[in-house]
TIVO-641097 format. One record per residue: residue number from 0; x, y, z of N, C-alpha, C, O in turn. Coordinates in nm, 4 decimals, m for minus. Each point is the difference from the previous one (the first is absolute). Layout:
% TIVO-641097
> k;n.east;n.north;n.up;ca.east;ca.north;ca.up;c.east;c.north;c.up;o.east;o.north;o.up
> NUM;X;Y;Z;X;Y;Z;X;Y;Z;X;Y;Z
...
***
This chain:
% TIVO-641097
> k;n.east;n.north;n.up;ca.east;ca.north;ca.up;c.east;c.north;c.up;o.east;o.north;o.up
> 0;9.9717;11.3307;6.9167;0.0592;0.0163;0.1312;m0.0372;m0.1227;0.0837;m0.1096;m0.0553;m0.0085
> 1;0.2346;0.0064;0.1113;m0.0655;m0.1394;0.0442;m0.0381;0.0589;0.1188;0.0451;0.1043;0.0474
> 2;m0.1366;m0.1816;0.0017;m0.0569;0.0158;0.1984;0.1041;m0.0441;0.0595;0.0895;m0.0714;m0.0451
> 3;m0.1046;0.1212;0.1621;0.1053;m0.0489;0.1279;m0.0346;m0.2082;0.0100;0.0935;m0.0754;m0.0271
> 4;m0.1907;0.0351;0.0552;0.0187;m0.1646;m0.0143;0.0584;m0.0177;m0.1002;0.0622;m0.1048;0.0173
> 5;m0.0376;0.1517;m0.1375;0.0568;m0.0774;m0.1319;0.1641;0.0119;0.0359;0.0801;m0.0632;m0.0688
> 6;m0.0417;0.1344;0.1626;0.1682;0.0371;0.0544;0.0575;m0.1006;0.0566;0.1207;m0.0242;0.0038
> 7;m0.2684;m0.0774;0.0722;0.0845;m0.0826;0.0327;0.0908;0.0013;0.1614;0.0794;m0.0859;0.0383
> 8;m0.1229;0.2136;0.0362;0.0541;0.0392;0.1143;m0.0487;m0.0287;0.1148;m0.1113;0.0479;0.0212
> 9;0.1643;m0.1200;0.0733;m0.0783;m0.0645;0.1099;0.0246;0.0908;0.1336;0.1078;0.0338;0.0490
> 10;m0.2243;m0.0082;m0.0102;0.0258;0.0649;0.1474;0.0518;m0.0596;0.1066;m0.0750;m0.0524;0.0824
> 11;0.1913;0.0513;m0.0695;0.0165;m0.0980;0.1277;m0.0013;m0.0170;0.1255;0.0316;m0.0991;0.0659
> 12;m0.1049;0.2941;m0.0048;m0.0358;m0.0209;0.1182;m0.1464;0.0539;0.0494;m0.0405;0.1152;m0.0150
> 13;m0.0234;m0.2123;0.0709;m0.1574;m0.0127;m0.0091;m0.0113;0.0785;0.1299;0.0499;m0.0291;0.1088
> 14;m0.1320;0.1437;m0.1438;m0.0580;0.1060;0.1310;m0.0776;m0.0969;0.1165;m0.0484;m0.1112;m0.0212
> 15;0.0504;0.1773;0.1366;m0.0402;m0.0532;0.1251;m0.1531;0.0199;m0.0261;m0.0392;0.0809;m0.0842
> 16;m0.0686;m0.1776;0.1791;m0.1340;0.0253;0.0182;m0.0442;0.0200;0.1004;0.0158;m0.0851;0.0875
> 17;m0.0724;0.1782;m0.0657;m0.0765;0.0192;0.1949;0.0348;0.1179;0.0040;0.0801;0.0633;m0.0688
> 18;m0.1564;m0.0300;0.1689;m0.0230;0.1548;0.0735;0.1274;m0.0565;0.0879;0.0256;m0.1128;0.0421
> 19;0.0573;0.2643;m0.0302;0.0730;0.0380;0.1149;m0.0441;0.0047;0.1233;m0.0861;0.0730;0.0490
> 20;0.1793;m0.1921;0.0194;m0.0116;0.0092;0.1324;0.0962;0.0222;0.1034;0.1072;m0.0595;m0.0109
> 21;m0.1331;0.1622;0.1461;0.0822;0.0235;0.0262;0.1099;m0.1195;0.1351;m0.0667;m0.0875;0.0551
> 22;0.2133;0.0956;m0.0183;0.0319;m0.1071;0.0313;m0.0594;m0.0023;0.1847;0.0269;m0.1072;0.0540
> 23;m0.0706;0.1688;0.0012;m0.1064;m0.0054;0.0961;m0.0767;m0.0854;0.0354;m0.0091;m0.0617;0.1062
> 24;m0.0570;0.0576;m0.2132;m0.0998;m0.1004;m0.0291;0.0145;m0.1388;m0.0064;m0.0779;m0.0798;0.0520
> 25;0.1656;0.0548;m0.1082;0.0238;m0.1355;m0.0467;0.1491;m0.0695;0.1403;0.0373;m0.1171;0.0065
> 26;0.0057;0.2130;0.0670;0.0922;m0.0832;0.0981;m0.0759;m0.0804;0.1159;m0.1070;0.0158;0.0588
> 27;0.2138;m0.1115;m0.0529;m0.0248;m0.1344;0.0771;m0.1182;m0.0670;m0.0836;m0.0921;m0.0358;0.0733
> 28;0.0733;0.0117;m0.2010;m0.1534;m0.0417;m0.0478;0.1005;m0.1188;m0.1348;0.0881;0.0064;m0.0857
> 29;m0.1716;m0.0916;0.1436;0.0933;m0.0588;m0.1557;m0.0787;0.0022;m0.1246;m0.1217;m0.0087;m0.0170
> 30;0.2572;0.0278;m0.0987;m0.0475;0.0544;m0.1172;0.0995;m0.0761;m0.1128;0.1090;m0.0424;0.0382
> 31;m0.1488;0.0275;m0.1720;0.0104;m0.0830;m0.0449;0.0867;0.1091;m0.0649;m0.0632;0.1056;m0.0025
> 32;0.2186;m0.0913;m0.0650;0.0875;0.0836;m0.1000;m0.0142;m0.0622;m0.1088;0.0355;m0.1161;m0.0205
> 33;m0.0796;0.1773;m0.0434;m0.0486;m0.0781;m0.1611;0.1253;0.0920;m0.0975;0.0794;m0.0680;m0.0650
> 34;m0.0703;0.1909;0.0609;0.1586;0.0441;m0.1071;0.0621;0.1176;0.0989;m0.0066;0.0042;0.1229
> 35;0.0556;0.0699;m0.1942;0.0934;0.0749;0.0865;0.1021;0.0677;m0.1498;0.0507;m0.0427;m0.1037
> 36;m0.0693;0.2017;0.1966;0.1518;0.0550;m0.1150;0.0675;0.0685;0.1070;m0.0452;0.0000;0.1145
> 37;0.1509;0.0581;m0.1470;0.0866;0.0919;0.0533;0.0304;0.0936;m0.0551;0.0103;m0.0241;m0.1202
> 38;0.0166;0.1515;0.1513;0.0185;0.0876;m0.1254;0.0734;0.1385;0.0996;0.0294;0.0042;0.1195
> 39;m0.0195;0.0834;m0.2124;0.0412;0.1256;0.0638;m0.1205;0.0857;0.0502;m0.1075;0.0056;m0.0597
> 40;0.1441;0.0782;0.2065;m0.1472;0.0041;0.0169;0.0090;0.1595;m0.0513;0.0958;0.0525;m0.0567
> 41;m0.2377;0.0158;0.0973;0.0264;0.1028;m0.0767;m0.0292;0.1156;0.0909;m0.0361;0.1086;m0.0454
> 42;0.0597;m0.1435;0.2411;0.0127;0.0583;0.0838;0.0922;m0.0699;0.0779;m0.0664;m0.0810;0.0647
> 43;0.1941;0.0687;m0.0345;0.0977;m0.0822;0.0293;0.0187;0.0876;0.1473;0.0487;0.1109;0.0219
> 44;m0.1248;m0.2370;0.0882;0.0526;0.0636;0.1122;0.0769;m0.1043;0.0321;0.0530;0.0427;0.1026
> 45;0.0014;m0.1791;m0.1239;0.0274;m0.1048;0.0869;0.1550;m0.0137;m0.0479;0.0440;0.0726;m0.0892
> 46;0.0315;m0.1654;0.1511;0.1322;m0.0112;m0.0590;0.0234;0.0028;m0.1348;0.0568;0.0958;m0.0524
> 47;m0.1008;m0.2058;m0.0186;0.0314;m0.0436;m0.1292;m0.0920;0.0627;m0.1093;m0.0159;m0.0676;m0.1016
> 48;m0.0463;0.1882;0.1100;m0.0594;0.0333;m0.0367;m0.0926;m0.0348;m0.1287;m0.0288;0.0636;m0.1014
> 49;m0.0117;m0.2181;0.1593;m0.1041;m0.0897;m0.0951;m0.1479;0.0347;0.0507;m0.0284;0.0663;0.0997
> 50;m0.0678;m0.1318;m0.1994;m0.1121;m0.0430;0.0750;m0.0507;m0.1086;m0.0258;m0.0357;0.0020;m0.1178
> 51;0.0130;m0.0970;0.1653;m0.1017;m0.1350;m0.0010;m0.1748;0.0146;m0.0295;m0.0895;0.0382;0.0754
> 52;0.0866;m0.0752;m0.1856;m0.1398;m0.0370;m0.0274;m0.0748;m0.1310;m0.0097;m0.0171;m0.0492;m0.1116
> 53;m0.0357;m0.0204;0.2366;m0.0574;m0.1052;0.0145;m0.1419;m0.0145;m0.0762;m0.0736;0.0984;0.0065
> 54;0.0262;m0.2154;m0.0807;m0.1296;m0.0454;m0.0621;m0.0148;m0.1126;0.1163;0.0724;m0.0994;0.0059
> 55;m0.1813;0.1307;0.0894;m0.0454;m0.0844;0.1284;m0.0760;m0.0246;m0.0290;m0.0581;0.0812;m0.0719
> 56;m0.0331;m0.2585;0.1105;m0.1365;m0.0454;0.0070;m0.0293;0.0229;0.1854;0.0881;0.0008;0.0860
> 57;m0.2320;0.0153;m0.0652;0.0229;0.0801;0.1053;m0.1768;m0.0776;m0.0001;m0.0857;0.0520;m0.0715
> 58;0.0523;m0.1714;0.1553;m0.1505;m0.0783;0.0232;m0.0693;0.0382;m0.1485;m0.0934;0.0800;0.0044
> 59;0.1322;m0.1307;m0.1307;m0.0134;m0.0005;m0.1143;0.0194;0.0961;m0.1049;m0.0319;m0.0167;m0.1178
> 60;0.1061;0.1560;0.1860;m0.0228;0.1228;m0.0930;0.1415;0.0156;m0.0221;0.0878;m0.0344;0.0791
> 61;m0.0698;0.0938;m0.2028;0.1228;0.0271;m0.0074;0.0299;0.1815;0.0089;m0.0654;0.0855;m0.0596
> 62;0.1779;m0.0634;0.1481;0.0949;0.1267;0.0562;0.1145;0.0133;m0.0747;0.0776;m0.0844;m0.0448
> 63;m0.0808;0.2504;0.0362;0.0919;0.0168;m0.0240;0.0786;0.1028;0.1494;m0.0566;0.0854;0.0683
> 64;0.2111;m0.1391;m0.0567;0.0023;0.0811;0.1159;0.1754;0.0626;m0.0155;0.0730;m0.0771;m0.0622
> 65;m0.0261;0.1688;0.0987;0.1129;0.0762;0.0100;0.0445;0.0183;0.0801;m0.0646;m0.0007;0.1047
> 66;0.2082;0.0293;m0.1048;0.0951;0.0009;0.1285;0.1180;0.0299;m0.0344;0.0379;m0.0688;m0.0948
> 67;0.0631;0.1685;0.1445;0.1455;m0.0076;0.0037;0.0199;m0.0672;0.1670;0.0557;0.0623;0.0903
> 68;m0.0978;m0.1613;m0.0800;0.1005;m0.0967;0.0856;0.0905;m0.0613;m0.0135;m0.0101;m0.1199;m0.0259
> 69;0.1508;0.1924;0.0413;0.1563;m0.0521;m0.0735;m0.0286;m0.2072;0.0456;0.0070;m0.0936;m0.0796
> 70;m0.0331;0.0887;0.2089;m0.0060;m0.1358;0.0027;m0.0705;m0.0966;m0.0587;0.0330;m0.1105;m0.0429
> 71;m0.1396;0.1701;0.0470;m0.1091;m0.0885;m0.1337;0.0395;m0.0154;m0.1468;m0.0278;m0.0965;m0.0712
> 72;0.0860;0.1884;0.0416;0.0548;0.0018;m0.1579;0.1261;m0.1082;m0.0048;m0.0035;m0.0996;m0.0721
> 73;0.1200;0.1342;0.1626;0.1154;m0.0325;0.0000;m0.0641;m0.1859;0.0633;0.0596;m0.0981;m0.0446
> 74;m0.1772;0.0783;0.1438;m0.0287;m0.1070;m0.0374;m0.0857;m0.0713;m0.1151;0.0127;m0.1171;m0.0357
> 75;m0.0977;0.2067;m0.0122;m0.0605;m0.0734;m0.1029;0.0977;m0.0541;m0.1586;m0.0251;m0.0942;m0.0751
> 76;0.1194;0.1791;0.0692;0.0926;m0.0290;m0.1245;0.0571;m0.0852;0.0119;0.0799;m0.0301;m0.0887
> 77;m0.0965;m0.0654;0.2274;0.0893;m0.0936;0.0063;m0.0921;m0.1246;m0.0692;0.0484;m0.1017;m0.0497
> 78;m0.1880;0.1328;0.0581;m0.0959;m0.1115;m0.0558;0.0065;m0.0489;m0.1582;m0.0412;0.0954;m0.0661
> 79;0.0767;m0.2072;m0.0228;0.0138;0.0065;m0.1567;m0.1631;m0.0266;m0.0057;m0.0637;m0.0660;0.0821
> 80;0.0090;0.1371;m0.2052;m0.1463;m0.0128;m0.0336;m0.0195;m0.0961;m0.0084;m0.1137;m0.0127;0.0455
> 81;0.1708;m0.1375;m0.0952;m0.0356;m0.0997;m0.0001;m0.1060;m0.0153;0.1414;m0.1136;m0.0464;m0.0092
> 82;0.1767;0.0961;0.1432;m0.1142;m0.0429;0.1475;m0.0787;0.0781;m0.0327;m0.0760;m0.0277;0.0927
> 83;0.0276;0.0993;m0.1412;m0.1395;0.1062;m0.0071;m0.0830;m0.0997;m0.0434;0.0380;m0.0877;m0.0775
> 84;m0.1722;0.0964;0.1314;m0.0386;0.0916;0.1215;0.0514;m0.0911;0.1057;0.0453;m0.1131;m0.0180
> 85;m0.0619;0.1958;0.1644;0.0633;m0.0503;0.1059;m0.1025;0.1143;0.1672;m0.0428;0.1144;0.0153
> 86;0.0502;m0.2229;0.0547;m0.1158;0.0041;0.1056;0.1268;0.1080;0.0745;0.1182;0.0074;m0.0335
> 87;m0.1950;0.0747;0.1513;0.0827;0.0734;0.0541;m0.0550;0.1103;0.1066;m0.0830;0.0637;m0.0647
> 88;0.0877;m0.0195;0.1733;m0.0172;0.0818;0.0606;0.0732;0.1240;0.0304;0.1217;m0.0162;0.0093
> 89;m0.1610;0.1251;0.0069;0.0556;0.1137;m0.0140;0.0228;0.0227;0.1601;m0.0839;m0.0354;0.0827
> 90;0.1756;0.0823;m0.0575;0.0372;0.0209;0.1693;0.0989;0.1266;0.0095;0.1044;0.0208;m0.0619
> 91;m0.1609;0.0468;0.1458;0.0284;0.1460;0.0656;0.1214;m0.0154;0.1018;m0.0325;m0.0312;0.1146
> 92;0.1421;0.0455;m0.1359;0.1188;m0.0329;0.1292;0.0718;0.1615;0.0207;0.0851;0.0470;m0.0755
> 93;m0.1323;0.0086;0.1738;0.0435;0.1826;0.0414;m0.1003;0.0816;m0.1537;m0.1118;0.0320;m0.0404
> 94;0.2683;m0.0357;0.0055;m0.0600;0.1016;m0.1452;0.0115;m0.0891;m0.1411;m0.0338;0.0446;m0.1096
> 95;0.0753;m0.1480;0.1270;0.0409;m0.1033;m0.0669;m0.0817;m0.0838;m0.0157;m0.0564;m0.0576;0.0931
> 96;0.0224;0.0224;m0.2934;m0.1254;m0.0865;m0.0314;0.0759;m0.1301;m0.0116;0.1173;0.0350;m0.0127
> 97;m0.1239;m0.1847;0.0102;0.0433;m0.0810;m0.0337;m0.1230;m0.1441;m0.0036;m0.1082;m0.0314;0.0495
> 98;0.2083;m0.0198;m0.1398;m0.1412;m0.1452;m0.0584;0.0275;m0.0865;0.1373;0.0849;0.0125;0.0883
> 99;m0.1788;m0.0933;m0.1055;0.0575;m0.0825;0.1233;m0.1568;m0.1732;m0.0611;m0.0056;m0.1041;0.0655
***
């Protein structure tokens, strides 16, 4: 019987590192976006019923942090991974999160 390495199968998406943090914490603070997914969330209160999962460096530690902010998503997809990582501040506008 062969092992799973002898298959030859590459994982191609590498789990996030850091304790969850919440987005509170980290607005108006600049923070370094090191990856990012999008996905379906699995409490869909927001329009598009996605959720954004940010991998943040945060004064050397790395975060992990969550959000259905339709604007954050609908802006972050506009980024190609090639710019990762990328400097950035998180900003509170009404009810509305946006990079700035």
């Amino acid at each position: 019987m062969r092992s799973f390495s002898e298959l030859g199968i590459e994982n191609k998406s590498q789990p996030f590192a850091g304790d969850k943090i919440k987005m509170a914490k980290i607005l108006n603070v600049p923070i370094i976006v090191l990856a990012y997914k999008v996905e379906d969330s699995k409490y869909p209160k927001n329009r598009s019923g996605k959720c954004l999962t940010l991998q943040i460096e945060l004064n050397g530690t790395k975060y992990i942090v969550f959000t259905g902010s339709d604007i954050l998503i609908s802006t972050i997809q506009q980024i190609p991974p090639e710019d990762l990582p990328f400097t950035t501040t998180i900003i509170k506008n009404g009810e509305c999160y946006n990079f700035s």
